[in-house]
C-alpha positions as CSV (number, residue, x, y, z in Angstrom):
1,X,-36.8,17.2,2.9
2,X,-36.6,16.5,-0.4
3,X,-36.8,18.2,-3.6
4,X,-38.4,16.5,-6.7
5,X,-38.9,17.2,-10.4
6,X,-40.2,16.0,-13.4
7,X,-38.7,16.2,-16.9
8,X,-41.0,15.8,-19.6
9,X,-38.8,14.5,-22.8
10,X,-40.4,14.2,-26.3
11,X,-38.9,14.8,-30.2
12,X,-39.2,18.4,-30.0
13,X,-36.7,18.9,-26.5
14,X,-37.8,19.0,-22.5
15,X,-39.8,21.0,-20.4
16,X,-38.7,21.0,-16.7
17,X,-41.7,21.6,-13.5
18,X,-41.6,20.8,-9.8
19,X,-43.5,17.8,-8.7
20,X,-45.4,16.7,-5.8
21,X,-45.1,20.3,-4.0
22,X,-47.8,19.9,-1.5
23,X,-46.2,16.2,-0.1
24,X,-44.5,16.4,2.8
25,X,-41.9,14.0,1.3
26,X,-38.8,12.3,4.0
27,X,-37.0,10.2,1.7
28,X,-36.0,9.3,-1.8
29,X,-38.0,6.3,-1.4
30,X,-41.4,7.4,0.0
31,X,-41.0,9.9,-3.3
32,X,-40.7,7.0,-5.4
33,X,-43.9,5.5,-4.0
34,X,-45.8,7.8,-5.6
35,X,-45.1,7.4,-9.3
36,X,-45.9,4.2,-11.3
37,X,-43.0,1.1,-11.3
38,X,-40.3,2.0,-13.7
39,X,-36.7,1.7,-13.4
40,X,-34.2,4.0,-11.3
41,X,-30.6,4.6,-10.6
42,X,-29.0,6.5,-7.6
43,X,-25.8,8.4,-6.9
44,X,-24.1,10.9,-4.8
45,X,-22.2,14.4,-6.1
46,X,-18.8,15.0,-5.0
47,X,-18.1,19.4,-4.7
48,X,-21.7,19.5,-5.6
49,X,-21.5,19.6,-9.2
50,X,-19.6,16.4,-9.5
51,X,-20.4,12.9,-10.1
52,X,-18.5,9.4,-10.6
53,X,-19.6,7.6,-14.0
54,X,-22.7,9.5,-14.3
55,X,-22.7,7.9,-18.2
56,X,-22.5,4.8,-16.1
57,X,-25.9,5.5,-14.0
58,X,-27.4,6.5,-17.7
59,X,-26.2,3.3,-19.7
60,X,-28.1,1.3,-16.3
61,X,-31.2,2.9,-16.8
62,X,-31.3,2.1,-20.6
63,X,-30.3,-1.3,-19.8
64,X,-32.7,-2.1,-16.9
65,X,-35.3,-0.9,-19.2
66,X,-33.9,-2.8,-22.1
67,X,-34.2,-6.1,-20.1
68,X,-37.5,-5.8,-19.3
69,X,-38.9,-5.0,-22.8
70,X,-38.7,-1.6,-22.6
71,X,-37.0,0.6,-25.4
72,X,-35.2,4.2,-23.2
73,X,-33.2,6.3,-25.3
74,X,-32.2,8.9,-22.7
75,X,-31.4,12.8,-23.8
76,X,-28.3,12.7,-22.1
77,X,-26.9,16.4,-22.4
78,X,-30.9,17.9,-21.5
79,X,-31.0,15.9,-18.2
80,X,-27.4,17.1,-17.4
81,X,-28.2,20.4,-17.9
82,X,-31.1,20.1,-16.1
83,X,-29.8,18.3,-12.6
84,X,-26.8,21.3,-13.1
85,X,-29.2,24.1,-12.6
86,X,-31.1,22.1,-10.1
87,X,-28.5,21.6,-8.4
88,X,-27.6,25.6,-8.3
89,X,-30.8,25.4,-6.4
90,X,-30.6,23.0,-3.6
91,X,-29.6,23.9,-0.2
92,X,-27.5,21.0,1.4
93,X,-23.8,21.3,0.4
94,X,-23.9,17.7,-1.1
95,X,-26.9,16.1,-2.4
96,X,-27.9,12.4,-3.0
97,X,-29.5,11.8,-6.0
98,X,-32.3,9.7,-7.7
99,X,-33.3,9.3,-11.2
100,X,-36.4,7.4,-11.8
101,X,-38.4,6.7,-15.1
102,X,-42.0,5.3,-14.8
103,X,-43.5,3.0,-17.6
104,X,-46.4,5.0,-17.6
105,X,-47.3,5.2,-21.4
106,X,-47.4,3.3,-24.8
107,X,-46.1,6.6,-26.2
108,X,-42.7,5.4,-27.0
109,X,-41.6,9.3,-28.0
110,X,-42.7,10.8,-24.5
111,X,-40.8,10.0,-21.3
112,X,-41.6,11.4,-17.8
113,X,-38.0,11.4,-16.2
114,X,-38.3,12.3,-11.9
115,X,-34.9,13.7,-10.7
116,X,-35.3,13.4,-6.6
117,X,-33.0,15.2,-4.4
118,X,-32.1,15.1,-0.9
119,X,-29.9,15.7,1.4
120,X,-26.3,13.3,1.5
121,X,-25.8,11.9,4.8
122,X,-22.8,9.7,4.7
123,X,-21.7,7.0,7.5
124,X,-20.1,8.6,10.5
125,X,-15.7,8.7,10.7
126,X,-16.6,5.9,13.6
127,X,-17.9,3.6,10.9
128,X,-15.6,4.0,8.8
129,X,-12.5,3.5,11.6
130,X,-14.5,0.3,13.5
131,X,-17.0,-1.1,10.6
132,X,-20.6,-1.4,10.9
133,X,-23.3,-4.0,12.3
134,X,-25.1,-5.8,9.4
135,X,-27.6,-8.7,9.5
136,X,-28.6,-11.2,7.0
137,X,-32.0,-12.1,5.0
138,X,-33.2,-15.0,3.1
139,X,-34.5,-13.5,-0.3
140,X,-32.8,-12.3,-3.5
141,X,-33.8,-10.3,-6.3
142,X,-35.6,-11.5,-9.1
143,X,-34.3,-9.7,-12.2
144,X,-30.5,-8.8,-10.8
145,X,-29.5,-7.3,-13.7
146,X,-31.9,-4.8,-13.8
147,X,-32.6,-1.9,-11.5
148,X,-36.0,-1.9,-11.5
149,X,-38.1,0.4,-8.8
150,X,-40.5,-2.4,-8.0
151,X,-37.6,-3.7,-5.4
152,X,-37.2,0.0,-4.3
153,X,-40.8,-0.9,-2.4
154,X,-39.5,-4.1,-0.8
155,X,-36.2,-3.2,0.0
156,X,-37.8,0.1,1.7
157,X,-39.9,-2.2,3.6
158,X,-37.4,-4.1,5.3
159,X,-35.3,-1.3,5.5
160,X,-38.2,0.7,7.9
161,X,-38.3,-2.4,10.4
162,X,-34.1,-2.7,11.1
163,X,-33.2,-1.4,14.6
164,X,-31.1,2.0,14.2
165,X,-27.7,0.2,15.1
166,X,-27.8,-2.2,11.7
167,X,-26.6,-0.8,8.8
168,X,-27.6,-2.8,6.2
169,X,-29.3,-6.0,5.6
170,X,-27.7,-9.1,3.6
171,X,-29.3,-11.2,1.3
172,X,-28.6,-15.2,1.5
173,X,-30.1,-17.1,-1.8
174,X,-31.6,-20.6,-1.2
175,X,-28.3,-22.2,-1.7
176,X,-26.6,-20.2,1.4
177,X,-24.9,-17.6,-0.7
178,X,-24.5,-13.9,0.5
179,X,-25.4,-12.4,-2.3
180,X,-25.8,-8.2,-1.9
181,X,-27.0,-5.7,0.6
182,X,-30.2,-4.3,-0.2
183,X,-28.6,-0.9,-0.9
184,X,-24.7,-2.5,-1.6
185,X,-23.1,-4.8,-3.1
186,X,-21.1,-7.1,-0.6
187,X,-17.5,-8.5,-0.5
188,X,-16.0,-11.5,1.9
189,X,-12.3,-11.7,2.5
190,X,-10.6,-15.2,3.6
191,X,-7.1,-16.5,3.6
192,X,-6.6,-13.2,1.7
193,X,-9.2,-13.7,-1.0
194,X,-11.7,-11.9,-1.8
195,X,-15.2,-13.3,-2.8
196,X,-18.1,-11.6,-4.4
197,X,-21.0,-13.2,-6.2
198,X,-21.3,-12.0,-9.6
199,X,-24.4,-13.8,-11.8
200,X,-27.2,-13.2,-9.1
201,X,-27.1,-9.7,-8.2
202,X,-26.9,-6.1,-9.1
203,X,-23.8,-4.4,-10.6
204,X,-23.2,-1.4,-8.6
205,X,-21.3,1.7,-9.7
206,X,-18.9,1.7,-6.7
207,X,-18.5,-2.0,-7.2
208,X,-17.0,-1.8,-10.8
209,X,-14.3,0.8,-9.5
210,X,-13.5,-1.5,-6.9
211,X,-13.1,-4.1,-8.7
212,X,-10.9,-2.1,-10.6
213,X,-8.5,-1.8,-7.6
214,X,-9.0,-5.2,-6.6
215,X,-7.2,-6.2,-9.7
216,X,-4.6,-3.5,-9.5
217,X,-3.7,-4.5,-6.4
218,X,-3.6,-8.2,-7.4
219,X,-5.3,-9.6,-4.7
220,X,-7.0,-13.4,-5.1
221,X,-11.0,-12.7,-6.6
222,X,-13.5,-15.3,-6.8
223,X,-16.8,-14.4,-8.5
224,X,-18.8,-16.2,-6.3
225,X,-21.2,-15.1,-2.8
226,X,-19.5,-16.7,0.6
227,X,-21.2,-19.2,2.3
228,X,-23.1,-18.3,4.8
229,X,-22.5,-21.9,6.9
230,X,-18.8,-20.5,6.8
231,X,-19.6,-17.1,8.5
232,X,-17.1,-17.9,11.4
233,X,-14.3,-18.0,9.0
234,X,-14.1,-14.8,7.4
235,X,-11.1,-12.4,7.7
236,X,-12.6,-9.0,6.5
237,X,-16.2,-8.1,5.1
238,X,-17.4,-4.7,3.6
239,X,-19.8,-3.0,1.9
240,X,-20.2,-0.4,-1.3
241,X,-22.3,1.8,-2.5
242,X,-22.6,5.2,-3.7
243,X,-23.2,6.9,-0.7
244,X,-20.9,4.7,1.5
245,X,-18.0,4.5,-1.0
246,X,-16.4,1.4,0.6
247,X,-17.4,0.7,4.5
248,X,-16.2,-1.9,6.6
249,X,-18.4,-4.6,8.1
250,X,-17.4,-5.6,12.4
251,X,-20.6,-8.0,13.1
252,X,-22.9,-10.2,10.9
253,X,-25.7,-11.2,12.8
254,X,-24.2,-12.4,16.2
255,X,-21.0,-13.2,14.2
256,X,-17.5,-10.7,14.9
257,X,-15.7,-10.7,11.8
258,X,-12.6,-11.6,12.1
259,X,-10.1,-9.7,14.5
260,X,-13.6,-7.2,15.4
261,X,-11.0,-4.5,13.5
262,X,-10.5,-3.2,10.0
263,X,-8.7,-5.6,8.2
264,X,-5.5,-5.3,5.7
265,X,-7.1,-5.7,2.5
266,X,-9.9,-3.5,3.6
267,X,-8.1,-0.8,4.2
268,X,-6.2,-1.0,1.4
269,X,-9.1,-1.0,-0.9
270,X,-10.5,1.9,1.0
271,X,-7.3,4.0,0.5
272,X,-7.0,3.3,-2.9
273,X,-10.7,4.4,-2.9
274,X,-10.5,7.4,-2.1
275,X,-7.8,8.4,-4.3
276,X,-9.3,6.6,-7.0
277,X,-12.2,8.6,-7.1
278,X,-10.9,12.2,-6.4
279,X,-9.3,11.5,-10.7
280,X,-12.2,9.7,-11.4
281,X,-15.5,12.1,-10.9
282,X,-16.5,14.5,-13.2
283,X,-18.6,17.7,-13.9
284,X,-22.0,17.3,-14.5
């Protein structure tokens, strides 16, 4: 079930109403169907009332909307306020949360902000201790560097027709690259380096704190996707996201990776995770 709201931002403050209260709505991305194409940004709360970089998730929607021609100035300190008290409000013990702002109006002084909530389901203890099953797609995003909820509808598409077992689904550009998940950003470990394409997709969250303890740890980082062709040689593979935090990959396609086990650097980087972001989240 999920719970969604509209903030209605102008020069003289916000007004704050329910939305779409007679749609029987399942997921954050059947509720983002039914506004106009925008831009969005995603994250999980920690205790609740916690969240990692949530200036972060605010500085991407101004950006994403910045890149497509779009002028956002966010009020920062009304939406906070807002998803605090909604939060107060919302039954599951930790929620998963979507921000989404349509281009719906010339009015440059007017902004209709959705806040969707739902319930956060996070990979099972398995997953974590034996990775996950991914598979691998030929398309990439067309403006990477912007988080824009026109790839929400394709992404969600795909998403619908993977068997339960797969976890995510990898994109693989033209030139053989794996790029990202559709939901993650993607990372390849060989001969103890780690490779991760940079230029050509999008910038998550989780990924800038990992790459953060990638460099603490001083472990080998190239800025560049693996090569597909050269699937049989990777060590270690894993995901991030918000919700998934850092999750091991065990199969590609038909391809075991590696050893069919968690690897070294992977659990490294998972550890260090995990502390990491107990310091790092904050209060709403």
């Amino acid at each position: 079930m999920i719970s969604a709201y509209c903030i209605t931002q102008n020069p003289d403050g916000i007004s704050l109403q329910k939305a779409f209260e007679k749609d029987d709505l399942k997921s954050l991305d059947q509720a983002n169907r039914l506004i106009p194409d925008g831009v969005y940004t995603t994250f999980r709360t920690f205790e609740k009332f916690h969240v990692l970089d949530l200036e972060g998730h605010f500085d991407r929607l101004e950006g994403s909307a910045q890149l497509l021609g779009r002028e956002l100035k966010l009020n920062r300190q009304a939406i906070r306020n807002a998803l605090s008290e909604l939060l107060k409000n919302f039954p599951a013990a930790e929620a998963r949360v979507r921000i989404s702002i349509p281009f719906t109006t010339e009015n440059r002084d007017e902004l209709q902000i959705y806040i969707f909530l739902e319930k956060l389901v996070l990979p099972s203890l398995r997953d974590y201790q034996n990775g996950v099953r991914v598979i691998t797609i030929r398309m990439h995003r067309e403006n990477p560097a912007a988080k824009t909820t026109t790839f929400i509808h394709t992404a969600d598409e795909i998403r619908r027709k993977l068997p339960n077992e797969i976890n995510e689904a990898i994109m693989v550009d033209e030139n053989g690259r794996m790029l990202e998940g559709l939901s993650s950003n993607f990372f390849a470990v060989k001969d103890g380096t780690i490779f991760t394409d940079d230029q050509h997709v999008l910038a998550g969250i989780t990924r800038k704190q990992v790459l953060e303890i990638i460099q603490e740890l001083a472990i080998p980082l190239r800025y560049e996707g693996f090569p597909y062709a050269e699937l049989k040689t990777l060590d270690e593979a894993f995901l991030t996201s918000t919700s998934r935090g850092v999750l091991p990959i065990h199969q590609i396609d038909d391809q075991i990776i590696g050893q069919g086990m968690v690897g070294e650097i992977t659990q490294k980087i998972m550890e260090r995770y995990q502390k990491k972001i107990q310091k790092a989240v904050q209060p709403i």
